[in-house]
TORFIRO-253166 format. One record per atom (N, C-alpha, C, O): residue in one letter; z, y negated, x. Coordinates in Angstrom, 1 decimal. Example, Ala and Ser with C-alpha at 12.3 -4.5 7.8 and 13.67 -1.06 7.14 Angstrom:
<sites>
 rest      w      v      u
    a    7.8    5.7   13.2
    a    7.8    4.5   12.3
    a    7.8    3.3   13.2
    a    8.5    3.3   14.2
    s    7.1    2.2   12.8
    s    7.1    1.1   13.7
    s    7.9    0.0   12.9
    s    8.0   -1.1   13.4
</sites>
This chain:
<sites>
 rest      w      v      u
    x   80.5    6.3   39.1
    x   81.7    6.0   39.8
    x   82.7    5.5   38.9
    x   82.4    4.9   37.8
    x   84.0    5.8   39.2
    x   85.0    5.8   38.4
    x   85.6    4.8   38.8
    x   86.0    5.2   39.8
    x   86.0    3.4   38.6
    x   86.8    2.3   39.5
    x   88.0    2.0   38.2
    x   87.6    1.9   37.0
    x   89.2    1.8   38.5
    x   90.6    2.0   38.4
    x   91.1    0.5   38.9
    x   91.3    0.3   40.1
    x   91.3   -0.3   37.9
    x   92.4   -1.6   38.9
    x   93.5   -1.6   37.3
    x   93.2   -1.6   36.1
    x   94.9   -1.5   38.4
    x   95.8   -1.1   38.1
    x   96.9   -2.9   38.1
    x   97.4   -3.4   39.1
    x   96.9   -3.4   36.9
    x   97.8   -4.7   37.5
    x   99.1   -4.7   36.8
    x   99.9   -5.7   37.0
    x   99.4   -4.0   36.2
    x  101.1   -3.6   35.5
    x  101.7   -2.8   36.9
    x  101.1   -1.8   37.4
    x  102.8   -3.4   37.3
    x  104.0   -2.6   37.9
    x  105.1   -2.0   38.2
    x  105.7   -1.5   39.1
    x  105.1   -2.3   36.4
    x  106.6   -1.8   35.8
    x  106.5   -0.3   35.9
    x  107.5    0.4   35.8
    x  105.2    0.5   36.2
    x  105.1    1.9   35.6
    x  104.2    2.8   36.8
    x  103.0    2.7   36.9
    x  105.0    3.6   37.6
    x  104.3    4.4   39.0
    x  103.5    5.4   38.0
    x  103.8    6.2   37.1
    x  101.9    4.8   38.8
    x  100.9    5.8   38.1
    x   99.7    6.6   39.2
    x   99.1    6.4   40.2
    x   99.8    7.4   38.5
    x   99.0    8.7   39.6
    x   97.2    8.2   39.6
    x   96.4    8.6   38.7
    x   97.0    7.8   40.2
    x   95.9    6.7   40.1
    x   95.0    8.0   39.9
    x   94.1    8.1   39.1
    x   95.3    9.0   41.0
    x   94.1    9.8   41.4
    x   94.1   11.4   40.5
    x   93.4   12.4   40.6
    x   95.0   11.1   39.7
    x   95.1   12.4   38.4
    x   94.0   11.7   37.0
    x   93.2   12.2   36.1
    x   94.6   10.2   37.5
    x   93.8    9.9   36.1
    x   92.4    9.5   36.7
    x   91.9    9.1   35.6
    x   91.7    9.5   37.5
    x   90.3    9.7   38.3
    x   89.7   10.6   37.5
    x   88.9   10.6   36.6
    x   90.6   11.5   38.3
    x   90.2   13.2   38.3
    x   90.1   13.6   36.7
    x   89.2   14.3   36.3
    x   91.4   13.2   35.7
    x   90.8   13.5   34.7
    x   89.2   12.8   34.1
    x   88.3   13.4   33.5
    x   89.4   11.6   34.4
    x   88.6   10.6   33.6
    x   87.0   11.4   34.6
    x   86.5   12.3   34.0
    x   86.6   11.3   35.6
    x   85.3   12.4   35.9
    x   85.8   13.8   34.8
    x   85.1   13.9   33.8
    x   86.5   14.5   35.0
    x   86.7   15.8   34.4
    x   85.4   15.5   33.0
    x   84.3   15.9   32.8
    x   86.4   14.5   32.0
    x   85.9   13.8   30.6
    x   84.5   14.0   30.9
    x   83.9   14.8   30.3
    x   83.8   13.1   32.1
    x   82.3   12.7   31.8
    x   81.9   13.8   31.8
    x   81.1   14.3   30.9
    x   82.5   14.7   33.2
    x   81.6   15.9   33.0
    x   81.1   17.0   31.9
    x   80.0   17.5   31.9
    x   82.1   17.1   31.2
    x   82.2   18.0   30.1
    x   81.3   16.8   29.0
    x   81.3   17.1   27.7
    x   80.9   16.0   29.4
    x   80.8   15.1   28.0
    x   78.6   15.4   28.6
    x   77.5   15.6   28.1
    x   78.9   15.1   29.5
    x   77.3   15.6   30.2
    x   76.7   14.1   30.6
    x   75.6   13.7   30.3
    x   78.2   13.4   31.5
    x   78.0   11.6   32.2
    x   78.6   11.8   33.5
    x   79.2   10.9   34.1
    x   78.4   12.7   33.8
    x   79.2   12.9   35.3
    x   78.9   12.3   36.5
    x   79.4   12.4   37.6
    x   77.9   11.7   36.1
    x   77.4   10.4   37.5
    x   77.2    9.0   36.6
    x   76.2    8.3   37.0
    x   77.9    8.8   35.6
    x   77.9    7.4   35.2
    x   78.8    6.9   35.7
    x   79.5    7.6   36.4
    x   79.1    5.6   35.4
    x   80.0    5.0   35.6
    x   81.2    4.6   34.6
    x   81.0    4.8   33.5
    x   82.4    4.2   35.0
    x   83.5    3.9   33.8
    x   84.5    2.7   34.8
    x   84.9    2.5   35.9
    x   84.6    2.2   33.9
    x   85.6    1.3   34.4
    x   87.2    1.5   33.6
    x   87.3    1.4   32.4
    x   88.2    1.6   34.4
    x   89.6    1.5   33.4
    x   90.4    0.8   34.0
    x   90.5    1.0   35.3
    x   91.3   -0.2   33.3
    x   92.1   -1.6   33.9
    x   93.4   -1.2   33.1
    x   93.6   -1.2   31.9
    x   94.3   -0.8   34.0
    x   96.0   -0.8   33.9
    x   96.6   -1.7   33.6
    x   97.0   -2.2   34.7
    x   96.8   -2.4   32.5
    x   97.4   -4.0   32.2
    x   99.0   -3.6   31.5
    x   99.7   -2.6   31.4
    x   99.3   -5.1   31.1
    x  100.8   -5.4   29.9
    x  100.0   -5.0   28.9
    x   98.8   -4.5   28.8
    x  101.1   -5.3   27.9
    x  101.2   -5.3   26.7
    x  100.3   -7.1   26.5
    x   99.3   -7.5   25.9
    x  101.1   -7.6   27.1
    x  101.1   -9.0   27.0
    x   99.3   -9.5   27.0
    x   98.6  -10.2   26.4
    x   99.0   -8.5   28.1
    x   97.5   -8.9   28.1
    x   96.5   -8.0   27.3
    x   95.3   -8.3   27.1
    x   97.1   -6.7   26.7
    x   95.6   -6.4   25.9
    x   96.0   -7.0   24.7
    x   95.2   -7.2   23.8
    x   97.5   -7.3   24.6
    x   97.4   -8.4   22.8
    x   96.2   -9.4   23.2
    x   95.1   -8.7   23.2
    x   96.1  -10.1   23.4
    x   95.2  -10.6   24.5
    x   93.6  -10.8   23.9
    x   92.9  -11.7   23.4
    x   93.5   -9.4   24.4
    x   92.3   -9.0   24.4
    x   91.4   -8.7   22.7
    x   90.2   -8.9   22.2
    x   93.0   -8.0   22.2
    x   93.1   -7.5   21.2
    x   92.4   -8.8   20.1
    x   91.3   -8.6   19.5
    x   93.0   -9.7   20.0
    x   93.0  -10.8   19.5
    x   91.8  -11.7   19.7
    x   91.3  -12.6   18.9
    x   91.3  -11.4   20.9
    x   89.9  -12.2   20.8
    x   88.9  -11.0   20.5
    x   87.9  -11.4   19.9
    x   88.9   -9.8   20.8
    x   87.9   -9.2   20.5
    x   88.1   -8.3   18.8
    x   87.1   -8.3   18.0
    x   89.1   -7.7   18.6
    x   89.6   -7.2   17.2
    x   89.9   -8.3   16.4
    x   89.6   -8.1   15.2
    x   90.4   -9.1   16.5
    x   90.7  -10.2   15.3
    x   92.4   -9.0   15.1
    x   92.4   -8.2   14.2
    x   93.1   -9.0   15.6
    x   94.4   -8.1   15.5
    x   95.2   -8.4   17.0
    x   95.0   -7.9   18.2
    x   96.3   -9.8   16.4
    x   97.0  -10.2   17.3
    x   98.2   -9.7   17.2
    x   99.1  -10.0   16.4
    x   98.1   -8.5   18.3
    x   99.3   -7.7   18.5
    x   98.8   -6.6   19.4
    x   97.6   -6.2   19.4
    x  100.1   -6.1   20.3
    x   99.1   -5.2   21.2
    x   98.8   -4.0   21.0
    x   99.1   -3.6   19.8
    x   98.4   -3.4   21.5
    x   97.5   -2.3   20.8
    x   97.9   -0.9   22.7
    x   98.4   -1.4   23.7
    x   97.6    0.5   22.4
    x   97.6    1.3   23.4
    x   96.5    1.2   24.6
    x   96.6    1.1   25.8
    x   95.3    1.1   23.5
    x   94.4    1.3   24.1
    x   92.6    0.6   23.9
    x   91.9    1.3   23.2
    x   92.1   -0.3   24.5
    x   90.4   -0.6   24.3
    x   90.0   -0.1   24.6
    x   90.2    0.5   25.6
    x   88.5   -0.1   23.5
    x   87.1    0.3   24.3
    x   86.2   -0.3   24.5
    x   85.6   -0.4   23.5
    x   85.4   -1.2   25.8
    x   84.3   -1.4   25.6
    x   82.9   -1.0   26.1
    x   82.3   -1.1   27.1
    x   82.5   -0.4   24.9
    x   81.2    0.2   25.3
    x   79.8   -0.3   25.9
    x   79.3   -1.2   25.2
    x   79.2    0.1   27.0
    x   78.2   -0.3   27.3
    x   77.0   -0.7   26.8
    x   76.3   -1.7   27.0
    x   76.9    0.5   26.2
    x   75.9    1.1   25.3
    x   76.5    0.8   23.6
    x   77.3    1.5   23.0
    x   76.1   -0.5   23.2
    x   77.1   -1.5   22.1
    x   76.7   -0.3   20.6
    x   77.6    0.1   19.8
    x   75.2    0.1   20.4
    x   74.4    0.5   19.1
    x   74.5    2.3   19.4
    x   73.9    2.8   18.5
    x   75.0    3.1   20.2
    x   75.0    4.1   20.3
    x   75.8    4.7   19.2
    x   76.9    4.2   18.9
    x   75.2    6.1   18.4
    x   75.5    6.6   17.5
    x   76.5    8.0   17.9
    x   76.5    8.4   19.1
    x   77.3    8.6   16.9
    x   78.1    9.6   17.8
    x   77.6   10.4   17.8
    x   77.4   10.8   16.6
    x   77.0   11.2   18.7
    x   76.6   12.5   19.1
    x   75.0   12.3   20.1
    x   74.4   13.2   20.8
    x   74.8   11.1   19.9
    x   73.9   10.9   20.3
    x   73.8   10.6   21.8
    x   74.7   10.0   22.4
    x   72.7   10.9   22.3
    x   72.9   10.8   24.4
    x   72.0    9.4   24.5
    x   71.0    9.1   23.9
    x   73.0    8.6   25.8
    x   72.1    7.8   26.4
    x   70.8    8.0   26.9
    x   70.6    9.1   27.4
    x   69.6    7.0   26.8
    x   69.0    6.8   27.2
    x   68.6    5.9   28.1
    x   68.3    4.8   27.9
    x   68.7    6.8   29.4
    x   68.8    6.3   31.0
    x   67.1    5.5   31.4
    x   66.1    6.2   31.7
    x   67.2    4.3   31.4
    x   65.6    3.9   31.7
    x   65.6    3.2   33.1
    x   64.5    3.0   33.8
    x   67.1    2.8   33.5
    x   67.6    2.4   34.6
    x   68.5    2.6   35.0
    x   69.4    3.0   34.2
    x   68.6    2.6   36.8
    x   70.2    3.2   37.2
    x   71.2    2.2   36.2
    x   72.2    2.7   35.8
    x   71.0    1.1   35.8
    x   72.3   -0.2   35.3
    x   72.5    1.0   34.1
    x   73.7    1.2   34.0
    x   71.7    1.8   33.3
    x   71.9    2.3   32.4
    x   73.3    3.2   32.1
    x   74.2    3.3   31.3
    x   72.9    3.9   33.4
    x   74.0    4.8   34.0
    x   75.7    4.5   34.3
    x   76.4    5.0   35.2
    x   76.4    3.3   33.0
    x   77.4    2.8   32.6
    x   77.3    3.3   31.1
    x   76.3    3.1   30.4
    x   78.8    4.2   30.7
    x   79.4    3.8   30.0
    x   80.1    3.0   29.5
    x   80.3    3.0   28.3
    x   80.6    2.2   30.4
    x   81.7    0.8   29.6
    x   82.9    1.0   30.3
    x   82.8    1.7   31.3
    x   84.3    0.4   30.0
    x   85.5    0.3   30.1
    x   86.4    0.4   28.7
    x   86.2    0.6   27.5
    x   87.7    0.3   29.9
    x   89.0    0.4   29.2
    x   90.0    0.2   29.6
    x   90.4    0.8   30.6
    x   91.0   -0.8   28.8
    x   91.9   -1.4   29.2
    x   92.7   -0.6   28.4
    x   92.3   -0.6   27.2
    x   94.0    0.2   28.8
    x   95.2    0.7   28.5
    x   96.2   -0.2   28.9
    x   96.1   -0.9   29.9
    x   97.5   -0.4   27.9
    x   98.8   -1.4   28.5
    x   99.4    0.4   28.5
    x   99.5    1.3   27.7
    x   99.7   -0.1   30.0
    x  100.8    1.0   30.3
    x  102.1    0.8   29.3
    x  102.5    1.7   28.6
    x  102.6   -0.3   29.4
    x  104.0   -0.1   29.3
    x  104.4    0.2   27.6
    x  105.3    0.7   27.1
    x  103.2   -0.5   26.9
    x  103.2    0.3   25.6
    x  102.9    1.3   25.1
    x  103.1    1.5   23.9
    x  102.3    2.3   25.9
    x  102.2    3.5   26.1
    x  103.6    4.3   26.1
    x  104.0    5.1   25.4
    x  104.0    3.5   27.4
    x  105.2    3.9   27.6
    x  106.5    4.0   26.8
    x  107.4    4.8   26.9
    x  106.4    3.2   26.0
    x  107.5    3.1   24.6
    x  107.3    3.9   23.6
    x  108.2    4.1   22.8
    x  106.0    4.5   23.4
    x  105.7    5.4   22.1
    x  105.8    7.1   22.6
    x  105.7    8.1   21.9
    x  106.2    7.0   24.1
    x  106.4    8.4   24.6
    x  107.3    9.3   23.8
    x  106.9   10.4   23.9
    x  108.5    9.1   23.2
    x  109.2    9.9   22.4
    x  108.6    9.9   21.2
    x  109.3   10.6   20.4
    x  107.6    9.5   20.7
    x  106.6   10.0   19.0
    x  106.0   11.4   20.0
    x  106.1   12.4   19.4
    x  105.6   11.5   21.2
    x  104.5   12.4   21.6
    x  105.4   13.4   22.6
    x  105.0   14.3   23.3
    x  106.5   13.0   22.5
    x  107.4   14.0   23.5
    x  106.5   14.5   24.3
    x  106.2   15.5   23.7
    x  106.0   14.5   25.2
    x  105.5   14.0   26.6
    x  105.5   13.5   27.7
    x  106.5   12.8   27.6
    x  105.1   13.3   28.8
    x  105.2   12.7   29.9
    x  104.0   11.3   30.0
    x  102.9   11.4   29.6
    x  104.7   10.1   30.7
    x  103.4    9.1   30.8
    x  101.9    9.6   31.3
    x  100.9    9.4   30.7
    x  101.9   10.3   32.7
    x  100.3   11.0   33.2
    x  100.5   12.0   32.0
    x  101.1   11.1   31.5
    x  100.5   12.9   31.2
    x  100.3   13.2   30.5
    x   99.4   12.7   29.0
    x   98.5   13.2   28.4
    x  100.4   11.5   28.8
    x   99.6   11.2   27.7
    x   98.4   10.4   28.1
    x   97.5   10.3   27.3
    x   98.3    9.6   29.4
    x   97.5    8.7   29.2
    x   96.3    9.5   29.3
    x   95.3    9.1   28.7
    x   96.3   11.1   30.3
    x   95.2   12.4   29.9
    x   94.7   12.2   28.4
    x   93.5   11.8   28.4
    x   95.3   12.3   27.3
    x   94.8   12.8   26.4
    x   94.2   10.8   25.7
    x   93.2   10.7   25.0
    x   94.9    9.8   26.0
    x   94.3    8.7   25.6
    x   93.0    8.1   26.2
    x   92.4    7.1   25.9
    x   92.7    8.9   27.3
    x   91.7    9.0   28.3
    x   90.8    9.4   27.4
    x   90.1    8.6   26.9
    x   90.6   10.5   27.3
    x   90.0   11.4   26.3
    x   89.2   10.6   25.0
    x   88.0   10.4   25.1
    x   90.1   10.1   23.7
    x   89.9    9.2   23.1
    x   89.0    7.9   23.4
    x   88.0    7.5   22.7
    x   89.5    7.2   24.6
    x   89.1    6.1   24.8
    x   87.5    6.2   25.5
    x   86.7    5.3   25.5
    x   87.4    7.3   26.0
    x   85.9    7.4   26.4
    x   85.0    8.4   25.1
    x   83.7    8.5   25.0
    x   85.8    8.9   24.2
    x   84.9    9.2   22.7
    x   84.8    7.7   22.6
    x   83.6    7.4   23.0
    x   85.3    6.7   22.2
    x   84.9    5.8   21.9
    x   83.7    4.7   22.4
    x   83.0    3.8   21.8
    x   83.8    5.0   23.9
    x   82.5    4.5   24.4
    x   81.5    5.3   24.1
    x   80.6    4.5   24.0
    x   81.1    6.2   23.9
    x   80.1    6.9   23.0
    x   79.6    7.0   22.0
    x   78.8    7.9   21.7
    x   80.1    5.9   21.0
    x   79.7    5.8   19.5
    x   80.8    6.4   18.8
    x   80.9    5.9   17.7
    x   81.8    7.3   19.0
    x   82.6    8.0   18.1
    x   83.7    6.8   17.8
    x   83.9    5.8   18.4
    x   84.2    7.4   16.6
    x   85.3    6.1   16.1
    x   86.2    7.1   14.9
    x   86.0    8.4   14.8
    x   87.0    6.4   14.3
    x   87.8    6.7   13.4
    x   87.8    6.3   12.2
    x   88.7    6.7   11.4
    x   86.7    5.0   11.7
    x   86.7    4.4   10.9
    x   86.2    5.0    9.2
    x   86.4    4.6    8.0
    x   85.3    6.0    9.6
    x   85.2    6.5    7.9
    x   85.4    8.1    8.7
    x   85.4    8.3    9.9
    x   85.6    9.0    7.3
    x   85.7   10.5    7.2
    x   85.3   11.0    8.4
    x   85.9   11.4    9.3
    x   83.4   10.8    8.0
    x   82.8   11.9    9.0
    x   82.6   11.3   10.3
    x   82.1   12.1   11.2
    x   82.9   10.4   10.6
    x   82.9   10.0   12.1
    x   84.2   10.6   13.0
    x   84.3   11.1   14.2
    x   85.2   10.5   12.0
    x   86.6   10.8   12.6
    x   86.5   12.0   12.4
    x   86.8   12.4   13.5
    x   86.1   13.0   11.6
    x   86.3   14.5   12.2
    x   85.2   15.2   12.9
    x   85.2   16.4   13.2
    x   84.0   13.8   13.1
    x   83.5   14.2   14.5
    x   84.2   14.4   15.7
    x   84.5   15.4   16.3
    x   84.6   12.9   16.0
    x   85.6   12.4   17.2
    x   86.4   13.4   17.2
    x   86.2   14.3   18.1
    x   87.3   13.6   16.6
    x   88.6   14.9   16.7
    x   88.2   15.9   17.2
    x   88.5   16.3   18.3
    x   87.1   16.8   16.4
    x   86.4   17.5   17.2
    x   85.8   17.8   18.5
    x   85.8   18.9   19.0
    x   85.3   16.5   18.9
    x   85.1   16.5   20.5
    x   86.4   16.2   21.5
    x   86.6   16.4   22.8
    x   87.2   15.8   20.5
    x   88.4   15.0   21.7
    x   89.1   16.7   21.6
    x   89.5   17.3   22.6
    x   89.2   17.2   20.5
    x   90.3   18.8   20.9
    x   88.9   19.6   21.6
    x   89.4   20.7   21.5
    x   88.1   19.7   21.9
    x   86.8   20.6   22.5
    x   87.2   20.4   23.9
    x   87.5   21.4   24.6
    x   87.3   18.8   24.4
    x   87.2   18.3   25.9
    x   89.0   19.1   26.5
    x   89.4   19.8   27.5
    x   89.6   18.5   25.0
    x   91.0   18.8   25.8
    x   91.7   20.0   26.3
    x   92.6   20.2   27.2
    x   90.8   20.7   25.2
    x   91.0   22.2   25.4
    x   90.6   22.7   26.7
    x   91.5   23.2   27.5
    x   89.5   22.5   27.1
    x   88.7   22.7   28.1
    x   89.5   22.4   29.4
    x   89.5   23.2   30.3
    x   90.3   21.2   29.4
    x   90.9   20.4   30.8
    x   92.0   20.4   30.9
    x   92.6   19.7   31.8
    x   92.9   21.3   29.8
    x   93.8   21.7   29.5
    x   95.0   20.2   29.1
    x   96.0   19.9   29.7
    x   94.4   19.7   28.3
    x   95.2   18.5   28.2
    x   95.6   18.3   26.7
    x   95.0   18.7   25.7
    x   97.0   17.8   26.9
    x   97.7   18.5   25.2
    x   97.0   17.3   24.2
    x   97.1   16.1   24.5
    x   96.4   17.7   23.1
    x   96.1   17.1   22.6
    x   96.8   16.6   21.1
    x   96.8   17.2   20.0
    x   97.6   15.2   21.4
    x   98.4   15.0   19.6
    x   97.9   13.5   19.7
    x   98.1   12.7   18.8
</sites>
């Protein structure tokens, strides 16, 4: 199940596109009956977040927190219990999103599609931190996007 709490109000968001994408994601990823959690915040609160969990006080687009903490990338959960059947969450600040839209010349439901994308490679072990992880991740993130037709920059 997909659960969505949305507490920024500066920014009308299509709750049920970004659902629809975020199942679309599991599906093609082969988690389509796990669970995800994603929390619509400020700026104000994933600095926040950022700072007690990154050690990087300043806000950021987007977190991940994964369920599954030791998972490698490419590698599939191992379901031993329904509790298993979580991916994790993610907290997006809308409204900083919202300010970087002219780098991506795009639309807000637009991009948060493709940050969607990202932010659940990263509940799966994928990351960006050395070479071959990142041109793993890339890989799967333009494979999904392609697929769900979501522009990927």
């Amino acid at each position: 199940m997909i659960t969505i709490k949305n507490t920024q109000r500066k920014h009308a968001i299509n709750i049920e596109q970004l659902k629809t994408t975020a199942q679309g994601i599991l599906n093609e990823l082969g988690y389509g009956d796990f669970d995800l959690g994603i929390w619509l915040t400020t700026s104000k609160t994933i600095r926040t977040y950022n700072r007690d969990y990154r050690k990087k006080d300043k806000p950021t687009d987007i977190l991940s927190f994964p369920y599954h903490t030791n998972l490698q990338p490419g590698e599939r959960i191992k379901v031993t219990c329904e509790e298993d059947k979580n991916i994790g969450d993610i907290i997006l600040a809308i409204d900083f999103i919202n300010d970087l839209l002219p780098l991506f010349e795009t639309t807000l439901d637009e991009r948060l599609r493709t940050i969607l994308v990202h932010g659940i490679c990263h509940l799966l072990g994928y990351s960006h931190y050395d070479p071959d992880n990142d041109e793993m991740m890339t890989k799967i993130e333009k494979k999904i996007a392609k697929k769900l037709n979501i522009t990927f920059n």
